[in-house]
Backbone as JSON Lines, residues from 0, in Angstrom:
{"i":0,"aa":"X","n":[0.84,-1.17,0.0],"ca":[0.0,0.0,0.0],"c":[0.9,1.24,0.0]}
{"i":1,"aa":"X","n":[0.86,2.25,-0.88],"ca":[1.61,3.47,-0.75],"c":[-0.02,4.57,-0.61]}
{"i":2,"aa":"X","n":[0.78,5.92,0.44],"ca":[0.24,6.84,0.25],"c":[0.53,7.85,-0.52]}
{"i":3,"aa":"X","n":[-0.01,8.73,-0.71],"ca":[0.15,9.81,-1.62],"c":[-0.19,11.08,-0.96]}
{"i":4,"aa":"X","n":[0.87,11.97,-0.97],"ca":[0.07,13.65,-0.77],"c":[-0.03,14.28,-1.84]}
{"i":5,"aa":"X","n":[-1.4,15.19,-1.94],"ca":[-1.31,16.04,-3.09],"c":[-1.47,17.43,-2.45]}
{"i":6,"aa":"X","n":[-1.02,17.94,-3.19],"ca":[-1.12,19.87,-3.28],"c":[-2.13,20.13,-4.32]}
{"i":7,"aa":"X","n":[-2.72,20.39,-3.08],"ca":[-4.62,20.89,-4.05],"c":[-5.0,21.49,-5.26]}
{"i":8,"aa":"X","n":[-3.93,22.55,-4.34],"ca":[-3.68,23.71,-5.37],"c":[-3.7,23.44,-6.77]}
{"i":9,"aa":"X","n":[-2.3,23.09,-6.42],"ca":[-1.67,23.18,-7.58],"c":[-2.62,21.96,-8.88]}
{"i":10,"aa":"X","n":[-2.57,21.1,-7.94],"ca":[-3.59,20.03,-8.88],"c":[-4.67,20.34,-9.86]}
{"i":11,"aa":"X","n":[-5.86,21.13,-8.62],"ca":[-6.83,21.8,-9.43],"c":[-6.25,22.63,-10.21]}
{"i":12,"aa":"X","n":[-4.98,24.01,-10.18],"ca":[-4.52,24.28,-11.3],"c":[-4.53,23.5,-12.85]}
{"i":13,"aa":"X","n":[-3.74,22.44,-12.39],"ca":[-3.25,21.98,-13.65],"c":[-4.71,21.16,-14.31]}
{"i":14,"aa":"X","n":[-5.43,20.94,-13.55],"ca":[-6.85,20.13,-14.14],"c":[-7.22,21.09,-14.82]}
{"i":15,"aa":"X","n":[-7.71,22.15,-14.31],"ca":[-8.61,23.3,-15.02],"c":[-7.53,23.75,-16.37]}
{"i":16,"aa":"X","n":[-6.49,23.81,-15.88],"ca":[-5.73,24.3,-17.71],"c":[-6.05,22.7,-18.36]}
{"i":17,"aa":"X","n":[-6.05,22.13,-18.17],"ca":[-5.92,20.6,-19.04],"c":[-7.37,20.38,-19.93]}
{"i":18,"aa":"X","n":[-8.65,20.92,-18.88],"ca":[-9.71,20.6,-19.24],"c":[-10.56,22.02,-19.77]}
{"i":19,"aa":"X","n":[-10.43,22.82,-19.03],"ca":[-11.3,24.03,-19.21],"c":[-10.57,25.24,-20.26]}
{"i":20,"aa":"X","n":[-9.05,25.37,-20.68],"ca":[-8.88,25.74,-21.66],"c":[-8.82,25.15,-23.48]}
{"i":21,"aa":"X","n":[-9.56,23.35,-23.52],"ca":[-9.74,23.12,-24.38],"c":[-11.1,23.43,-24.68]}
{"i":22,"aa":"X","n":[-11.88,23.67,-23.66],"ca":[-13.31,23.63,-24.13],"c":[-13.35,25.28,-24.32]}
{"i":23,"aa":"X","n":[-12.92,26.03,-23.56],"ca":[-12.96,27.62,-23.79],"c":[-12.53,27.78,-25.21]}
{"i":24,"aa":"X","n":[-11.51,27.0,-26.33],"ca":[-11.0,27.44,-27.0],"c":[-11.91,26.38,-28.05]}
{"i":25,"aa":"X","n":[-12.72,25.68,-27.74],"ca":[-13.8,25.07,-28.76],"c":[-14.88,26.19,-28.9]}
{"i":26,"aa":"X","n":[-15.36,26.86,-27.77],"ca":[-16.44,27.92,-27.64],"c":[-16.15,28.79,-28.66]}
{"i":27,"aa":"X","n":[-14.31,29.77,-28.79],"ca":[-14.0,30.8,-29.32],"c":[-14.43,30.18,-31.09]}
{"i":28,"aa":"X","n":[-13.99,28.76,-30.56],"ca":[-13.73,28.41,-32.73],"c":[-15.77,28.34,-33.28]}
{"i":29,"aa":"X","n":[-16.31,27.59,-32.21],"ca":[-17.9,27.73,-32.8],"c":[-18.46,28.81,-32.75]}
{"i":30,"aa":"X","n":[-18.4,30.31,-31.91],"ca":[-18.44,31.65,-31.81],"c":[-17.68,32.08,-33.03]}
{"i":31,"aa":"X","n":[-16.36,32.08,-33.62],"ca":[-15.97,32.59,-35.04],"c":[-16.34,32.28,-35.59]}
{"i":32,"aa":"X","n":[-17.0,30.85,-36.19],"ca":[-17.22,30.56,-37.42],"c":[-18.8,30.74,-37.19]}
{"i":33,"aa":"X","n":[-19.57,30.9,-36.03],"ca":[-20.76,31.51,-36.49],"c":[-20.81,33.16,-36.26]}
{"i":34,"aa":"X","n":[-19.81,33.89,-36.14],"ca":[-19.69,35.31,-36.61],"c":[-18.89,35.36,-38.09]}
{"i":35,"aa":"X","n":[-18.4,34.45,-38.69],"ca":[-18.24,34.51,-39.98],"c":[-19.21,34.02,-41.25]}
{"i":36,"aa":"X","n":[-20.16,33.13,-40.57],"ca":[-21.18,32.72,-41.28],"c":[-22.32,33.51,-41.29]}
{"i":37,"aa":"X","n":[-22.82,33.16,-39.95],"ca":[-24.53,34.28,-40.17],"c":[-24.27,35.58,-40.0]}
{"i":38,"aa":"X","n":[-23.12,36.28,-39.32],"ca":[-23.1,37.57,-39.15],"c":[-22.5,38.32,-40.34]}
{"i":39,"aa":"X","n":[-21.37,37.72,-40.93],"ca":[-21.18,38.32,-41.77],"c":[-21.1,37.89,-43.18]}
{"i":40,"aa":"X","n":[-21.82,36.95,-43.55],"ca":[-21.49,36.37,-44.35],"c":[-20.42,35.7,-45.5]}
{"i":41,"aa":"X","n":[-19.75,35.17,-45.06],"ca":[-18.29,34.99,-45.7],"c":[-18.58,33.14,-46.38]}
{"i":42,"aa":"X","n":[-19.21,32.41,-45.02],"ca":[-19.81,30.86,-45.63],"c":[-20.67,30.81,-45.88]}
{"i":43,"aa":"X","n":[-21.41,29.93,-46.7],"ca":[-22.76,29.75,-46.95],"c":[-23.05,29.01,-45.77]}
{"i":44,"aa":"X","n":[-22.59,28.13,-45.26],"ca":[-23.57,26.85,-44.27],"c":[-22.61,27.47,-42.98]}
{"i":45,"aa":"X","n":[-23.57,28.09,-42.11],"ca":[-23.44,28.17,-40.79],"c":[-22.89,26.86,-39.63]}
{"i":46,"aa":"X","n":[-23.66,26.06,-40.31],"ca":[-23.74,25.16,-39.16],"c":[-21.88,24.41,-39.19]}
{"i":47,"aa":"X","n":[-21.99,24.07,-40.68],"ca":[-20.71,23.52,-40.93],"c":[-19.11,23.9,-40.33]}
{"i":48,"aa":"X","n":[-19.21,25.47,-40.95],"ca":[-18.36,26.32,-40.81],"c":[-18.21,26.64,-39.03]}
{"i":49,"aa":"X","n":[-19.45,26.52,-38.35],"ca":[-19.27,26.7,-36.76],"c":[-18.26,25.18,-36.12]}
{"i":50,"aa":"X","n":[-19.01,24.15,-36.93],"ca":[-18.15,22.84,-36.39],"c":[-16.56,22.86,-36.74]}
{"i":51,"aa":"X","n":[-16.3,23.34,-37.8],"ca":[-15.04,22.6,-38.51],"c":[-14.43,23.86,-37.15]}
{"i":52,"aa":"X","n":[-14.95,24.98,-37.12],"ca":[-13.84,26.27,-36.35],"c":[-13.74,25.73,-35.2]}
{"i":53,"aa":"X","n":[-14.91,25.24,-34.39],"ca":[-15.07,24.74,-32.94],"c":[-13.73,23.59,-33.52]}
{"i":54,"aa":"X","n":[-14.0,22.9,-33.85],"ca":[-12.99,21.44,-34.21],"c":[-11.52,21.75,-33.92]}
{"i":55,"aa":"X","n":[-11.34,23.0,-34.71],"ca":[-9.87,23.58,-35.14],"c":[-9.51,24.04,-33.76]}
{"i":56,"aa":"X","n":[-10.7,24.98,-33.29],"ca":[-9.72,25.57,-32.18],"c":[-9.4,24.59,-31.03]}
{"i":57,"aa":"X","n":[-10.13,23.79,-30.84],"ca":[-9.81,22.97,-30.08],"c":[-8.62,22.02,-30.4]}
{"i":58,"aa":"X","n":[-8.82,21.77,-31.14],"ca":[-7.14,20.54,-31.41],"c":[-6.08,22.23,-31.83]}
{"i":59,"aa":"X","n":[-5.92,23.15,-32.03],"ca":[-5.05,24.06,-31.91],"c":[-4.85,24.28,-29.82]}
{"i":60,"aa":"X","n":[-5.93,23.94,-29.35],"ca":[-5.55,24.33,-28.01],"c":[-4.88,22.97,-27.06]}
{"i":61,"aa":"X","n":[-5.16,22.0,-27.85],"ca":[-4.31,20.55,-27.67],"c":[-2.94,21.06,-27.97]}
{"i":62,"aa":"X","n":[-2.41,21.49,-29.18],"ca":[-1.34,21.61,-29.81],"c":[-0.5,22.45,-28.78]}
{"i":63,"aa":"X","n":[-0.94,23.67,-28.49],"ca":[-0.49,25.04,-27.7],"c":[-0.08,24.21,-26.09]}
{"i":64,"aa":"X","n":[-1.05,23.29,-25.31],"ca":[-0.76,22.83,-24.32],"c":[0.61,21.95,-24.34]}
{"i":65,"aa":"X","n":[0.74,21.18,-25.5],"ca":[1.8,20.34,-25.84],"c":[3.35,21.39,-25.93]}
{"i":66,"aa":"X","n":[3.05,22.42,-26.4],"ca":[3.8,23.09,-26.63],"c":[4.62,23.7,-25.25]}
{"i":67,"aa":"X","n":[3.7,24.53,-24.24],"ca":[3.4,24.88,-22.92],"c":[3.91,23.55,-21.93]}
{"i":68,"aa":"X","n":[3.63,22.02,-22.43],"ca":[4.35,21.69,-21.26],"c":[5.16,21.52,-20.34]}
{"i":69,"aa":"X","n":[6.72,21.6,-21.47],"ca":[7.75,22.03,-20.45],"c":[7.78,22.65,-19.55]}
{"i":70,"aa":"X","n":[7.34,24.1,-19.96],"ca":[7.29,24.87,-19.34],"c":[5.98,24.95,-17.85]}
{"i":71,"aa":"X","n":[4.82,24.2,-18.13],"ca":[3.89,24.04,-17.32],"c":[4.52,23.0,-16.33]}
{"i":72,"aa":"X","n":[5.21,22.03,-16.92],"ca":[5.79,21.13,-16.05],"c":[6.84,21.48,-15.07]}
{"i":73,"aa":"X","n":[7.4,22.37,-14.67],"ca":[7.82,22.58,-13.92],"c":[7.4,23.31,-12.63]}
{"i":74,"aa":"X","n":[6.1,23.8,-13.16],"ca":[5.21,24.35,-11.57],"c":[4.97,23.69,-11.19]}
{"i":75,"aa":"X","n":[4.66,22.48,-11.4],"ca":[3.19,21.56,-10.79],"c":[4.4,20.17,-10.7]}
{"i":76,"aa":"X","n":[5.56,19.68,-11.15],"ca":[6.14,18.7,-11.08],"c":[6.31,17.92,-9.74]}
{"i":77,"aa":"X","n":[5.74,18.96,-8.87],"ca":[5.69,17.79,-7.25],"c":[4.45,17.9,-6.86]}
{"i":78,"aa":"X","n":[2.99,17.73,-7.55],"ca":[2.29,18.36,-6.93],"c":[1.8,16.59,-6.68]}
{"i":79,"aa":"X","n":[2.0,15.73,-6.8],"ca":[1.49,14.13,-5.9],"c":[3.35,13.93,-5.4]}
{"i":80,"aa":"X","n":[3.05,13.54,-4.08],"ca":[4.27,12.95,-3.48],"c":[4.19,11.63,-2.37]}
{"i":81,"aa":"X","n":[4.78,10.44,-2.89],"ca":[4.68,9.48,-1.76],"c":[5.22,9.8,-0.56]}
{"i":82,"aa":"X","n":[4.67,9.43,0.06],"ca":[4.37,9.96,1.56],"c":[4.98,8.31,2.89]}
{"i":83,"aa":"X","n":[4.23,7.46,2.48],"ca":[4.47,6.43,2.78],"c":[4.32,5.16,1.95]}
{"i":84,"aa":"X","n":[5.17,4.51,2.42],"ca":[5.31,2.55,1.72],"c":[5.52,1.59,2.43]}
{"i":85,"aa":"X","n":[4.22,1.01,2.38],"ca":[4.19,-0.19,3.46],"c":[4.36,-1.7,2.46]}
C-alpha cells in the first residue's frame, strides 16, 4: 500500500488548464465561425463552418498545451508525493 500527498492547489490548477482551456478554445472556434457565417457572411452553411472552427480551435488548443508543457511542467512537477510505503 503506498500513500500519496497532493497539493490541491496546484492540482486543481493543472486540471482546469488541461480541461477548461480546451473547451474555452472550442467555444472561441464555434463563436468565429458563427460570426463569420450568419453575421457576416463569408460561408454559406453556418452550421458547418461553426463545427469545422469549434474542431480547429480545439485541437489548436491541444497543440499550444503540448507546446506549454515544459514549461507548465515545472510548476506543478511535485504536486502528488509518496508519503508512505508499506
Amino acid at each position: 500500500m503506498v500513500a500519496v500527498s497532493i497539493r490541491v492547489s496546484k492540482a486543481l490548477g493543472a486540471s482546469a488548464l488541461a480541461y477548461l482551456f480546451p473547451l474555452g478554445m472550442l467555444i472561441v472556434g464555434v463563436a468565429l465561425g458563427w460570426l463569420l457565417a450568419s453575421v457576416w457572411g463569408i460561408f454559406a452553411d453556418s452550421e458547418m463552418t461553426m463545427a469545422l472552427f469549434g474542431l480547429g480551435f480545439a485541437i489548436l488548443s491541444f497543440v499550444l498545451l503540448k507546446i506549454a508543457a515544459p514549461l507548465y511542467n515545472k510548476k506543478v512537477s511535485n504536486v502528488y508525493r509518496m508519503v508512505d510505503k508499506r
